[in-house]
ROTORTI-929446 format. One record per residue (C-alpha): x negated, y, z negated. Coordinates in steps of 0.02 Angstrom, whole numbers, plus 50000, padded with zeros to 5 digits. Each point is the difference from the previous one (the first is absolute). Layout:
N
XYZ...
END
This chain:
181
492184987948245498825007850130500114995350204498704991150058499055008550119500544987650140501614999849961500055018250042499104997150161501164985450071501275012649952499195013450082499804987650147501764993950004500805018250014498615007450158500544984550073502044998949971499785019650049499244996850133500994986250053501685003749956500815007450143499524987150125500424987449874501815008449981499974998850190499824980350002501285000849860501425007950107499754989750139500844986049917500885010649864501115014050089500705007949854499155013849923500364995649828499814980050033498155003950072499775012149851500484986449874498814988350106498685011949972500165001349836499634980949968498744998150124499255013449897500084990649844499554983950086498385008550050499515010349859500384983149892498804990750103498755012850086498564989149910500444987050120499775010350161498154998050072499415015950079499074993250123501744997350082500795016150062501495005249865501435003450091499884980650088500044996649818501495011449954501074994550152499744980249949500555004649819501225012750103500904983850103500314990649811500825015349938501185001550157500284982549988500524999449829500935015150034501014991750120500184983249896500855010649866501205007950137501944994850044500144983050102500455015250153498475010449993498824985750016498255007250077500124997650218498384993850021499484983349971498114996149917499094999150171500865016750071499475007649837498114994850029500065006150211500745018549922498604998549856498634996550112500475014550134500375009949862498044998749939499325000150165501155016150034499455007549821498215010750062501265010150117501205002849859499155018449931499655006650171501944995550025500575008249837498595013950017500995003650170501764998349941499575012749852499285012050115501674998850126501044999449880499335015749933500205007150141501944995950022501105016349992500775003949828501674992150077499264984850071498974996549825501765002549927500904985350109498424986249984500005004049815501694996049974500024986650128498634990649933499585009449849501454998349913500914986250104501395009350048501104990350122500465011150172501785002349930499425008849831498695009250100501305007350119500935003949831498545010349922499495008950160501815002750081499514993250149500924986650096499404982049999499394998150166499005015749957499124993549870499544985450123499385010150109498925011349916499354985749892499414991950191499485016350061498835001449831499394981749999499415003750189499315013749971499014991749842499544986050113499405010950124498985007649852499184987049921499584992850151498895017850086499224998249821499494981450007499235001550165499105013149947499404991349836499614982950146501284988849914501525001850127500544983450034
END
């Protein structure tokens, strides 16, 4: 049986958007939903959730206000299905504040990433080496140290010294893009 021709375009429409959504979605995601995998798993569902019911959204409404509504039931649920001891920290009207400076924040979000591409691609070939496997990979300090041969305190420091200097960074290139805050 043939696709209707609008099926293939709310297809069509649902992946430019997810796309183009995805990362700051992801974003909201790991706010409430440190662990890489957890937030993965979340991501996955939310996914579902919204390719499942993408006829609902109305696209006079911007997408990724949308997303991070059908985002929130995910991470709730997420949470819901959790151990008594990893319960989510925030309570429902925390969860809105974060959601609502979270879409206020979300038009700075590419000049932000656009800047912290560009710095990190900058970084030094040893420097790349200790953010990837810092945050990357999610190395702890102690199996860092291991890998590199470098003492713990070491590894704290050069991960500071690198974050500074990323700071630093990001920030000459927001100014000069007018959205240092």
């Amino acid at each position: 049986m043939a696709e209707r021709p609008d099926e293939t375009d709310s297809r069509c429409d649902f992946a430019a958007l997810w796309a183009e959504s995805y990362s700051r979605l992801r974003t909201y995601v790991r706010i409430f939903v440190p662990s890489v995998h957890d937030a993965d798993d979340v991501m996955q569902e939310t996914a579902m959730a919204i390719a499942r019911d993408f006829e609902k959204y109305d696209p006079q409404r911007p997408f990724l206000e949308w997303a991070v509504g059908v985002a929130r039931n995910r991470v709730f649920e997420h949470f819901r299905k959790r151990d008594r001891d990893k319960r989510m920290v925030f309570d429902v009207e925390t969860v809105q504040h974060i959601e609502a400076s979270f879409l206020a924040a979300e038009s700075k979000f590419d000049n932000y990433h656009d800047a912290l591409e560009s710095c990190l691609k900058q970084l030094p070939e040893r420097a790349r080496r200790l953010i990837d496997l810092r945050y990357l990979a999610c190395n702890s300090v102690e199996e860092i140290s291991a890998k590199l041969g470098l003492t713990v305190r070491s590894v704290y420091t050069r991960l500071s010294q690198v974050r500074y200097g990323l700071k630093q960074c990001i920030g000459r290139r927001m100014k000069l893009s007018g959205d240092a805050t």
